[in-house]
Backbone atoms as SQL, in Angstrom:
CREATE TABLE atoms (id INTEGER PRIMARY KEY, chain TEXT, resi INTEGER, resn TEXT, atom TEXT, x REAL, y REAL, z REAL);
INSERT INTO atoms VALUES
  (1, 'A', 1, 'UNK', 'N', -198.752, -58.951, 129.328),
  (2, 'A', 1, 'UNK', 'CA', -199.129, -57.695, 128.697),
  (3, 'A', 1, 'UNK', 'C', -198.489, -57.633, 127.310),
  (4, 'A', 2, 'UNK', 'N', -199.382, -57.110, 126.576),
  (5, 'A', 2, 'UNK', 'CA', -198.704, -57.303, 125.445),
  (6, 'A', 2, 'UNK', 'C', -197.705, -56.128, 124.949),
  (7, 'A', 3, 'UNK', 'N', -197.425, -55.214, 123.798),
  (8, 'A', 3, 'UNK', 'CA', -196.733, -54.006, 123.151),
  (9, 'A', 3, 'UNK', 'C', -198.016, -52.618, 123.652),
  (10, 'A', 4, 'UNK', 'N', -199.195, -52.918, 122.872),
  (11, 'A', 4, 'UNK', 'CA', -199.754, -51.999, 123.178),
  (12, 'A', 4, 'UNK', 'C', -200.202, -51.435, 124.173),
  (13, 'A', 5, 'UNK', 'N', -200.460, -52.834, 125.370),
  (14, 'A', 5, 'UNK', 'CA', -200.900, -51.848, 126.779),
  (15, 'A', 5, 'UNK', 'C', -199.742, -50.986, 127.317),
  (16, 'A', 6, 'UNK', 'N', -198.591, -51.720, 126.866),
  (17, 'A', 6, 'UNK', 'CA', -197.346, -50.525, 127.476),
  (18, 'A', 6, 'UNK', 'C', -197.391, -49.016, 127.059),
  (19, 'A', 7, 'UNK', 'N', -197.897, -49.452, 125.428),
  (20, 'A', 7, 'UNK', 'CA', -197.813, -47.780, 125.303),
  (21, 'A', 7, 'UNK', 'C', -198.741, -47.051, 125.637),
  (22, 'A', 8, 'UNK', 'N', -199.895, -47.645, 125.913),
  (23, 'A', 8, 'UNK', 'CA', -201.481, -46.960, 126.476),
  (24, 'A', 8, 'UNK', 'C', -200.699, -46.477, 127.819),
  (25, 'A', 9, 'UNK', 'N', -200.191, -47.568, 128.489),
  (26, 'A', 9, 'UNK', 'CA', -199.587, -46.994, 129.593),
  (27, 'A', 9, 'UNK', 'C', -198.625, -45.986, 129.871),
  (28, 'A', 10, 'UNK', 'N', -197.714, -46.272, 128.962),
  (29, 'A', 10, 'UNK', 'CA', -196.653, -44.824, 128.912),
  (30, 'A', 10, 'UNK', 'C', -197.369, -44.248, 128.950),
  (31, 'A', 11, 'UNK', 'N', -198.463, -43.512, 127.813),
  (32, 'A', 11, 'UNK', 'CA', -199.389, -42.362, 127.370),
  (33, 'A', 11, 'UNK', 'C', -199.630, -41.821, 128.299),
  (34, 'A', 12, 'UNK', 'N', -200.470, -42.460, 129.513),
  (35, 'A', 12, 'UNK', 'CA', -201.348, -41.993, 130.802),
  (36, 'A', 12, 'UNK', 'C', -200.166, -41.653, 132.160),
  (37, 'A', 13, 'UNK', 'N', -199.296, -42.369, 131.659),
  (38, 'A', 13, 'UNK', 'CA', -198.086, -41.596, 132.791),
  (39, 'A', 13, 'UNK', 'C', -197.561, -40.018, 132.155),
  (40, 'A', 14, 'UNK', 'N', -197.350, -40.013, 131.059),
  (41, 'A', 14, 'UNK', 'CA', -197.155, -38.966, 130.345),
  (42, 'A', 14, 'UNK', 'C', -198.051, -37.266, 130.533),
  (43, 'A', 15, 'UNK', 'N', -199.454, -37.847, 130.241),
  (44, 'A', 15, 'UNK', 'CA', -200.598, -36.998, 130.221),
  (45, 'A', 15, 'UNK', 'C', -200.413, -36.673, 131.967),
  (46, 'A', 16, 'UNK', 'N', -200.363, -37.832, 132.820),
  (47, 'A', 16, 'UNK', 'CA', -200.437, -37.418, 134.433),
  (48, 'A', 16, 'UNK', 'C', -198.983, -36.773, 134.809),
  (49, 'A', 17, 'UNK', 'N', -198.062, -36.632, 133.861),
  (50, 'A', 17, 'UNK', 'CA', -196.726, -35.790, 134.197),
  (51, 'A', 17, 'UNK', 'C', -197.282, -34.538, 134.026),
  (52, 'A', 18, 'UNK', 'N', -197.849, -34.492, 132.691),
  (53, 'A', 18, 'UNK', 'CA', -197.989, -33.073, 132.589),
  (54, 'A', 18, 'UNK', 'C', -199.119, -32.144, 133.239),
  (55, 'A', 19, 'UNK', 'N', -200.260, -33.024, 133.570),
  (56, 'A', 19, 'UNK', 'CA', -201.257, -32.534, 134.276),
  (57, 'A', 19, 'UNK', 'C', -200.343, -31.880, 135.575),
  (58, 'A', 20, 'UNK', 'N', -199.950, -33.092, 136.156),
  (59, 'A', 20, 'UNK', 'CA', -198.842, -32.585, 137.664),
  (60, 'A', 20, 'UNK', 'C', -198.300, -31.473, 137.384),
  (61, 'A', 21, 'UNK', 'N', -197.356, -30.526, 136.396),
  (62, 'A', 21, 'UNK', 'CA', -196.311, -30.237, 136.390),
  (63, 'A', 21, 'UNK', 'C', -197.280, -28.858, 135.962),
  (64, 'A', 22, 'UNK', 'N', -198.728, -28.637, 135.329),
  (65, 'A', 22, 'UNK', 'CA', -199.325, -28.011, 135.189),
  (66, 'A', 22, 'UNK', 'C', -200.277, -27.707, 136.350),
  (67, 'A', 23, 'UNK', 'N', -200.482, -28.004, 137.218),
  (68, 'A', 23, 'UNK', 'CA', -200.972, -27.897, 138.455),
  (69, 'A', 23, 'UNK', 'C', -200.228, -26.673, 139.590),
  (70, 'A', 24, 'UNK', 'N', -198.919, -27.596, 139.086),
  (71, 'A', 24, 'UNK', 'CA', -197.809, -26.619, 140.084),
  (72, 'A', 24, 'UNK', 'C', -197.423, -25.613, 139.403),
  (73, 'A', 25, 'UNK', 'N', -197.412, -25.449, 138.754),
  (74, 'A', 25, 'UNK', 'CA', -197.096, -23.848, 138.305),
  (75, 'A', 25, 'UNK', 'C', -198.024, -22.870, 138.298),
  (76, 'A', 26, 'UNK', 'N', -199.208, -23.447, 137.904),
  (77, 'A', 26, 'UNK', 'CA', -200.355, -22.550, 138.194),
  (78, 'A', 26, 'UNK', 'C', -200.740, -22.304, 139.088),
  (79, 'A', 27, 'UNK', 'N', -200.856, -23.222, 140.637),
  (80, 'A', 27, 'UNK', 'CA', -201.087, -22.522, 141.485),
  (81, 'A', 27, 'UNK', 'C', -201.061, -21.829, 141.977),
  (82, 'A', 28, 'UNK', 'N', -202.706, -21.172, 142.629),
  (83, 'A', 28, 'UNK', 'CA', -202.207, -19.407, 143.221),
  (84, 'A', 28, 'UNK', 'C', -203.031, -18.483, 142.205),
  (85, 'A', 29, 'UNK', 'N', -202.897, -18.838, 140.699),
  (86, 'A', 29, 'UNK', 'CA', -203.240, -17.929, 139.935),
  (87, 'A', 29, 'UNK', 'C', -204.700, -17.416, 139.916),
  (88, 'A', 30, 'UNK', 'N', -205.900, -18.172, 140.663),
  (89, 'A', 30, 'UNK', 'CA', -206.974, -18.349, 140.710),
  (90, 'A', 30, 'UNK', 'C', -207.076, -17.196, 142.157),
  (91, 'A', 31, 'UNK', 'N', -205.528, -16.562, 142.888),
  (92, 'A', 31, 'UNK', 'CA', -206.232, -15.549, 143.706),
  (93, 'A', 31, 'UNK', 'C', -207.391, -14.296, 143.986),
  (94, 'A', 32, 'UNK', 'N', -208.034, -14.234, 144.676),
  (95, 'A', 32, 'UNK', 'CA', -208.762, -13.218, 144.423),
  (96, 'A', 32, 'UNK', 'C', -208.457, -11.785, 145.315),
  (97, 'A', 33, 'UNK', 'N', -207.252, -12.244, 146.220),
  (98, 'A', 33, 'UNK', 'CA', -206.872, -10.407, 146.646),
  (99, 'A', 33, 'UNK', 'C', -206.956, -10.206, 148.175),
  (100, 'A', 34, 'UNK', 'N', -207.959, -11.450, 148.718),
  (101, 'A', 34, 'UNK', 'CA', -208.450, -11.124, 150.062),
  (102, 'A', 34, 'UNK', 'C', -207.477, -11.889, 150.710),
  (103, 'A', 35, 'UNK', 'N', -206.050, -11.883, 150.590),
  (104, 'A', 35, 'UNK', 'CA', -205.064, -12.275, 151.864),
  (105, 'A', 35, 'UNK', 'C', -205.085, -12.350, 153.303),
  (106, 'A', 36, 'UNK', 'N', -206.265, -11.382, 153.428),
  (107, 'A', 36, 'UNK', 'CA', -206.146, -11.693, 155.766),
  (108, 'A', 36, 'UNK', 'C', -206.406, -13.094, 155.795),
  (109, 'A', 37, 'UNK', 'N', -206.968, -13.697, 155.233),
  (110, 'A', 37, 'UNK', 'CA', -207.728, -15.012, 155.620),
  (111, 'A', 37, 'UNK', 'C', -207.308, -16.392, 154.979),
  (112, 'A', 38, 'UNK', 'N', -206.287, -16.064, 153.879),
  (113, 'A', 38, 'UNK', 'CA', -205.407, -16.944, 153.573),
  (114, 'A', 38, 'UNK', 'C', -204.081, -17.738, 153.628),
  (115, 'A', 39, 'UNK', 'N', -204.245, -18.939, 153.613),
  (116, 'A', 39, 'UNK', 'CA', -203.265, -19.416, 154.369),
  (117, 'A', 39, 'UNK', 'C', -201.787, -19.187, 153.900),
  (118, 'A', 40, 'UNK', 'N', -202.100, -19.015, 152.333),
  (119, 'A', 40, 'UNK', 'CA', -200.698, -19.112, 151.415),
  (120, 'A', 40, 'UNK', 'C', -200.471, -17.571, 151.359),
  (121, 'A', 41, 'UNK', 'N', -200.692, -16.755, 152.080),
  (122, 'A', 41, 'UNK', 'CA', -200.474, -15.094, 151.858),
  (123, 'A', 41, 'UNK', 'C', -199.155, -14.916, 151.297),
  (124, 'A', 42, 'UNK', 'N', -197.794, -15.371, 152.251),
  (125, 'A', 42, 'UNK', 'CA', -196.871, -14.803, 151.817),
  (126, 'A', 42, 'UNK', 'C', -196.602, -15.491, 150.413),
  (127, 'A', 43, 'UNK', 'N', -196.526, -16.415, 150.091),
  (128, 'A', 43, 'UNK', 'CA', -196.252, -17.099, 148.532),
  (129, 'A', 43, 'UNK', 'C', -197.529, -16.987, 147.505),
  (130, 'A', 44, 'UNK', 'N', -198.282, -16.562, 147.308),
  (131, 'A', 44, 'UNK', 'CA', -199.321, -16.897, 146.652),
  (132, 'A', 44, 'UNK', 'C', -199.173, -16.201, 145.264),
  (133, 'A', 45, 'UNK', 'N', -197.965, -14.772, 145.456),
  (134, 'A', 45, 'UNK', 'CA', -197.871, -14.020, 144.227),
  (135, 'A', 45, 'UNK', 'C', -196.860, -14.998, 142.814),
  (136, 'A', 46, 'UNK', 'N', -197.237, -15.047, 141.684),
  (137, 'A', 46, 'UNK', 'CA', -196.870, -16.185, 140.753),
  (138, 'A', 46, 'UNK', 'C', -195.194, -15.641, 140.837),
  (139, 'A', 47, 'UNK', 'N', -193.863, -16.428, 140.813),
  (140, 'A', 47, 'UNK', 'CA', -192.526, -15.353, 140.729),
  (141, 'A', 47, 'UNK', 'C', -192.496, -15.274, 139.118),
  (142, 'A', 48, 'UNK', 'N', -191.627, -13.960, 138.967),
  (143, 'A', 48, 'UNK', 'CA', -191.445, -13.721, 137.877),
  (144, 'A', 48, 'UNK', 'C', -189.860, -14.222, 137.528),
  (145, 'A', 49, 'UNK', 'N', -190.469, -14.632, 136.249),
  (146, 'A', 49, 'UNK', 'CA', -188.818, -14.965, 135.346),
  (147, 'A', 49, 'UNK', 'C', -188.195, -13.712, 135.418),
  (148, 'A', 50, 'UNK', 'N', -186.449, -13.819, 135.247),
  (149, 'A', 50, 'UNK', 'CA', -185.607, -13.029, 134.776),
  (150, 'A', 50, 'UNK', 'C', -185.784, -12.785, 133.446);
């Protein structure tokens, strides 16, 4: 492999960190209210910062 596929490669580990790390925080936010029937009821509200 040469210099550049490494950094193509860093890049796409990079972009898939942040996709990940943007996934998890957002989840939940897409609720729509109807909790009887959901599985994540008790956690689903986003926590708030101090």
């Amino acid at each position: 492999m040469n210099p550049l596929d490494y950094i193509i490669l860093a890049a796409v580990l990079v972009l898939l960190f942040f996709a990940i790390r943007y996934s998890v925080r957002h989840r939940g936010e897409s609720c729509g209210g109807n909790c009887s029937s959901c599985p994540y009821a008790a956690g689903c509200e986003k926590k708030k910062k101090r």
